[in-house]
C-alpha positions in Angstrom: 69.9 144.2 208.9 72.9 143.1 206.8 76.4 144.5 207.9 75.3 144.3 212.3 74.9 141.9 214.9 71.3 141.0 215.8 69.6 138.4 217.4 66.1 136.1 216.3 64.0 134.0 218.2 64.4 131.8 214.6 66.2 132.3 211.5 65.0 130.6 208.6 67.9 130.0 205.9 66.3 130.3 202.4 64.0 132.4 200.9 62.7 129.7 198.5 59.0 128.5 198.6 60.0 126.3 201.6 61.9 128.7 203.6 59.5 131.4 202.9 56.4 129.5 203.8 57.7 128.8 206.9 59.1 132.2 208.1 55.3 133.8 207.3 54.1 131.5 209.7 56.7 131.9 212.2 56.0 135.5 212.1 52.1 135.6 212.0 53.0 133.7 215.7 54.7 136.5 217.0 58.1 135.0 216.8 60.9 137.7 215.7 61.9 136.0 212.5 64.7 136.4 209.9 65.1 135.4 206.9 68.9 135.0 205.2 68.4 134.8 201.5 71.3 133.8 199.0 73.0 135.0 196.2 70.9 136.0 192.8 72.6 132.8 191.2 71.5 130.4 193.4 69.4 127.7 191.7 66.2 128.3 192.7 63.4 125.4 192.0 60.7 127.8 192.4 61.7 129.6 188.9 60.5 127.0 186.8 58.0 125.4 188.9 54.5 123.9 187.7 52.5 125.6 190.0 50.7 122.5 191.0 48.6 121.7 194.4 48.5 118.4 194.0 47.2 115.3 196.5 46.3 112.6 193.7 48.8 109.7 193.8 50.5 111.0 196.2 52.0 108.8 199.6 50.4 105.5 198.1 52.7 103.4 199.8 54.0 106.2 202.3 50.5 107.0 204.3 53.0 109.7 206.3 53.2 111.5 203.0 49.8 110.6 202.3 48.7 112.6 205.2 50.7 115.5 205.7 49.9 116.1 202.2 46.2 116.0 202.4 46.4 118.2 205.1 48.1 120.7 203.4 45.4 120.6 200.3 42.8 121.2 203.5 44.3 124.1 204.8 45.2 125.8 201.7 41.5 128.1 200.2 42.2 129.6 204.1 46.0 130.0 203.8 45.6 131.7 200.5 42.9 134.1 201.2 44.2 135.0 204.1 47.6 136.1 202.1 45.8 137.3 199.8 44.5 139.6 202.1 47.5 140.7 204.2 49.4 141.8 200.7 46.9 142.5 198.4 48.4 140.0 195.6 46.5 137.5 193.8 48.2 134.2 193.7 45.7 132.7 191.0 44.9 129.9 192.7 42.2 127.5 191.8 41.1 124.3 193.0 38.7 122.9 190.5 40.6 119.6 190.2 43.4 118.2 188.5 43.5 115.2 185.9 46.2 112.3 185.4 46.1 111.5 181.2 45.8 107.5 180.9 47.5 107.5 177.6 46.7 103.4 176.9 44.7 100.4 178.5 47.3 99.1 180.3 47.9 102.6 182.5 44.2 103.2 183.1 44.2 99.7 184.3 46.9 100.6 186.5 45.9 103.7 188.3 42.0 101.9 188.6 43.8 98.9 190.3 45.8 101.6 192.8 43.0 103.5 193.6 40.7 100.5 194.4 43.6 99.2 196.2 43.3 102.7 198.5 39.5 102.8 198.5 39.6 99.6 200.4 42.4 100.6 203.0 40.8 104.1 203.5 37.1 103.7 203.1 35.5 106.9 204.1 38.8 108.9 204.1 39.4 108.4 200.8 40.5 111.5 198.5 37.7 112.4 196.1 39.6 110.5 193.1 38.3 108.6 190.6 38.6 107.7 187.2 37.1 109.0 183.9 37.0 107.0 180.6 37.5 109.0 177.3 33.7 110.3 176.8 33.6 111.5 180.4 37.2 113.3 179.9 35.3 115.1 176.8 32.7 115.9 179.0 34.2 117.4 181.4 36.1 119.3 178.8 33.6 120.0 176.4 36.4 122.6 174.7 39.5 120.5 174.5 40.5 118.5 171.4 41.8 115.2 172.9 44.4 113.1 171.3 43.9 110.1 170.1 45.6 108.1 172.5 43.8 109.4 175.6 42.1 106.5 177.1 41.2 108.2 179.9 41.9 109.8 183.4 42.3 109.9 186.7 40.1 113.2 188.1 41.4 114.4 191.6 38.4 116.8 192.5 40.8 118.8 195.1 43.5 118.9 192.9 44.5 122.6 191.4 47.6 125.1 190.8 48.5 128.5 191.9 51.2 131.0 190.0 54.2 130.2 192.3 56.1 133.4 191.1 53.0 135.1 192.7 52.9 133.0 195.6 56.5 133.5 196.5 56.0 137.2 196.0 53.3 137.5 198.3 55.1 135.4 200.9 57.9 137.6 200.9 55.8 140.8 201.3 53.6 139.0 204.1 57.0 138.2 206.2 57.8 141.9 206.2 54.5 142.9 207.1 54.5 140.5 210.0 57.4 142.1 210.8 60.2 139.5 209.9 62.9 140.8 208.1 64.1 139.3 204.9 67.8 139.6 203.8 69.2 139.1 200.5 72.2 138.3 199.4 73.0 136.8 203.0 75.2 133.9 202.0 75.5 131.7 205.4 79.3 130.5 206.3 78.8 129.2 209.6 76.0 128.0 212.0 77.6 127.4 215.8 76.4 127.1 218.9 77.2 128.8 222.2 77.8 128.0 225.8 74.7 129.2 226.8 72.4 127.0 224.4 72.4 129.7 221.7 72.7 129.7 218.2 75.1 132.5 215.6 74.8 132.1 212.2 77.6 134.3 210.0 77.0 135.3 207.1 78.1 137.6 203.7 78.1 141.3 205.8 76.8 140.3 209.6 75.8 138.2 212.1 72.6 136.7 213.8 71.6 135.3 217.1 69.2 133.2 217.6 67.3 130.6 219.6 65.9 128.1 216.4 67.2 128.2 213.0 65.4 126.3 210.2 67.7 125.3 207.2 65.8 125.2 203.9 68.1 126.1 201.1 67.3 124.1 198.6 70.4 122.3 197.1 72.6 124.5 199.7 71.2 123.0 202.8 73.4 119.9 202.3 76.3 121.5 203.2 74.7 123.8 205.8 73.2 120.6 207.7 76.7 118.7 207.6 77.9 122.1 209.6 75.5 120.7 212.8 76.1 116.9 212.1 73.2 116.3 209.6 74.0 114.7 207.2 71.1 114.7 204.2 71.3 113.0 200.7 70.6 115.0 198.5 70.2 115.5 194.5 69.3 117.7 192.3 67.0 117.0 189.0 66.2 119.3 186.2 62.9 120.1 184.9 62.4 122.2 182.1 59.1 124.1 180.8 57.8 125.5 177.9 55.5 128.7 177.6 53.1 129.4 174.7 51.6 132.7 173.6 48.7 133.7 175.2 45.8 132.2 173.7 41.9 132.1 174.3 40.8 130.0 177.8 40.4 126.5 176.9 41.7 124.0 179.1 39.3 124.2 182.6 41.9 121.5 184.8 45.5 120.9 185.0 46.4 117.8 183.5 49.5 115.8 182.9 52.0 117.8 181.8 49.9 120.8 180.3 47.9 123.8 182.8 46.9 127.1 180.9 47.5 129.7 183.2 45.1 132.7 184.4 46.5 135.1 181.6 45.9 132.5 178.7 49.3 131.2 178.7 49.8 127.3 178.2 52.9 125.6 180.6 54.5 122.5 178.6 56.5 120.0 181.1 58.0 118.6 183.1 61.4 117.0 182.3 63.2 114.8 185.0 66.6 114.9 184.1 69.8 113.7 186.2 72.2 116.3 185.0 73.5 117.4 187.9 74.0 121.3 188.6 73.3 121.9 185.0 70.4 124.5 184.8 70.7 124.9 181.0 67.5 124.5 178.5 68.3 122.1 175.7 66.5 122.1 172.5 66.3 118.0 172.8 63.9 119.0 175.8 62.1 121.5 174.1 61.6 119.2 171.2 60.3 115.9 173.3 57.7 118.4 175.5 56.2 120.1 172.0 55.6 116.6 170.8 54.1 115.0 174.0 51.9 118.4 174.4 50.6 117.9 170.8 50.5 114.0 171.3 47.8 115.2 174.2 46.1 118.4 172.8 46.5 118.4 168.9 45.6 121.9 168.8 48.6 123.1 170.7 50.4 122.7 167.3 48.8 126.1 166.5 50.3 127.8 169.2 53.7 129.9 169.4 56.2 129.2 171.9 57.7 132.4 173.9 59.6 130.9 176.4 61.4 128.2 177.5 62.4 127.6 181.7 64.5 125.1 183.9 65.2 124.8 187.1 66.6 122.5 189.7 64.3 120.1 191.7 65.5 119.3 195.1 65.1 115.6 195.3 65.7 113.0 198.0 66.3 109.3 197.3 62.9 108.0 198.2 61.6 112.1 196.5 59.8 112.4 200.4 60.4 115.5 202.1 63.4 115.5 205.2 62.7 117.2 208.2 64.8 116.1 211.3 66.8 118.4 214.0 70.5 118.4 214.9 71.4 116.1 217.8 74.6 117.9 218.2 73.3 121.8 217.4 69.8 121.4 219.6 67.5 124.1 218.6 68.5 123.7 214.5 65.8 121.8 211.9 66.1 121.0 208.1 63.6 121.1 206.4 63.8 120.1 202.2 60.5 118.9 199.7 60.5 119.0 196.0 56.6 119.7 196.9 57.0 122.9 198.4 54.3 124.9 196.6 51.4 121.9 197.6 52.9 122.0 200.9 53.4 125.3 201.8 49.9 126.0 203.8 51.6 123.1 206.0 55.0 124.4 206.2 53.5 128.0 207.3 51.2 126.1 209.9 51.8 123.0 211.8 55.2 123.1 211.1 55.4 126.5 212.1 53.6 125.9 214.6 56.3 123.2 215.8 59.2 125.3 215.1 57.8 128.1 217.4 57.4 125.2 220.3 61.2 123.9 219.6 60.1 120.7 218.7 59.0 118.1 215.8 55.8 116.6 216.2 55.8 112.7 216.0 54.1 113.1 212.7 57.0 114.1 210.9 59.4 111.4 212.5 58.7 109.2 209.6 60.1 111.8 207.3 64.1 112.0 209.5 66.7 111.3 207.1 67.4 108.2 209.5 65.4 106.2 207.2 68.6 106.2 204.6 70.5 105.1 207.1 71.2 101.2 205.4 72.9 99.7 208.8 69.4 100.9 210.7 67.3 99.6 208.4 69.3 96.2 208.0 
């Protein structure tokens, strides 16, 4: 592919979690899909990423969000088996639910108070959440040593996590068994459009023709989108992780901060840190997770550290997802979520879906970067 002219009916730009999602959709329709991949030191959010599937909290006061994320929990047990099928990789993914640590009165108080608040606007559509004092949190984890200033929890029975380097592995592998073609090192310089209602997207060794393109590159796609009169506010936010040694199953659920993963491994985050386009690890960081994991689960103080990640989140001012399409480049889309690994089942269907069709449903008006638009919203 790289180094010839060829033409798409959509190229997706970026191969992260987002992009990737959404090209193995595209191509399970039939649509002649490819995928332009940047450099190997582009900041990537799905290297240090949680691994959560997560609805609980989520879109209180944006029922949008609410939705489309809900939706995407629905659709996932099929989205992932039927991966797991096409490329024979286990993405570890379990959906036994997912807790939210009360770690005084005063926060139990306040998620009860939220999610009584939703019961009553929602009734029977309710998410299965609800909220476990200390003794039922020891039930439900009859092997876990709680700390001492667990009050509680908030138990999202859908709730679950996946290994995202697994998941992004097998989405790469199902687009090239679809039959899309994935390009790396394939840094875009220029997105135009023709005379005929066409799109050409150059990049690092070739070009591209194409009738859709989809930009979804992370912390790149701000200057990508600017190229076709978009313009999206963007930041970035550092999260860094800690790994332990592998150490006997104990922990059944996800919980604030701590999941042990399928191979015995315990994850230790997250951080949210405005540093801008720093991707370091700091030993501050590393120092204020081991105490808050130990804070929660005394016994981690036994456990060796092996590794310690960060990465960059790709975060929006409100942290909702964009996705809008050019007014002045018809036929291109943006699509950006810091949620991309709860999401993806939705980004490789209904929005696949609406790619394919050259359109965004009304659904997903509510997420157009309009909405930051000050003078609209005075």
């Amino acid at each position: 592919m790289q180094g010839t002219n060829s033409e798409a009916d959509v190229v997706v730009i970026g191969a992260g979690t987002v992009g990737a999602a959404i090209a193995y959709g595209l191509a399970g329709l039939g649509q002649r899909v490819v995928v332009l991949d940047g450099g190997d030191r582009d900041f990537r959010a799905a290297v240090a990423n949680f691994g959560l599937i997560w609805e609980q909290g989520k879109g209180i006061e944006v029922p949008g969000y609410r939705i489309l994320t809900h939706g995407s929990l629905e659709r996932w047990p099929e989205f992932c088996a039927v991966l797991e099928d096409e490329t024979g990789i286990d993405l570890h993914y379990d959906r036994s639910g997912g807790l939210m640590l009360a770690m005084s009165e005063a926060d139990f108080e306040r998620v009860s108070a939220m999610q009584a608040r939703l019961r009553a606007e929602l009734g029977e559509q309710m998410p299965p959440w609800e909220m476990l004092d200390r003794a039922a949190l020891q039930a439900l984890m009859p092997k876990v040593r709680l700390g001492k200033d667990i009050v509680g929890s908030s138990y999202g029975r859908d709730d679950g996590h996946v290994n995202p380097l697994r998941l992004l592995a097998a989405l790469h592998a199902g687009i090239v068994k679809r039959g899309g073609s994935l390009c790396g090192q394939a840094v875009v310089s220029a997105i135009t459009s023709d005379r005929q209602g066409g799109l050409r997207i150059d990049y690092r060794g070739g070009s591209v023709s194409a009738g859709r393109v989809v930009i979804a590159a992370g912390l790149g796609s701000k200057a990508l989108a600017a190229q076709v009169g978009l313009d999206i506010p963007l930041r970035a936010q550092r999260g860094q992780i800690l790994v332990t040694e592998r150490i006997e199953p104990f922990l059944p659920l996800p919980m604030s901060g701590l999941r042990q993963t399928r191979e015995g491994s315990v994850l230790i985050g997250l951080t949210h840190e405005e540093v801008g386009l720093d991707a370091s690890t700091t030993v501050a960081a590393a120092a204020a997770l081991s105490a808050n994991a130990i804070r929660r689960l005394p016994g981690l103080g036994e456990a060796k550290l092996v590794r310690q990640w960060s990465g960059l989140r790709i975060m929006t001012p409100d942290g909702h997802p964009i996705y809008a399409e050019s007014s002045s480049h018809p036929g291109v889309f943006v699509a950006l979520c810091h949620s991309g690994i709860t999401l993806a089942a939705a980004h490789s269907g209904m929005f696949a879906q609406s790619i394919a069709q050259g359109c965004l449903p009304s659904a997903l008006d509510v997420f157009h970067h309009r909405r930051f638009d000050v003078s609209q919203a005075a």
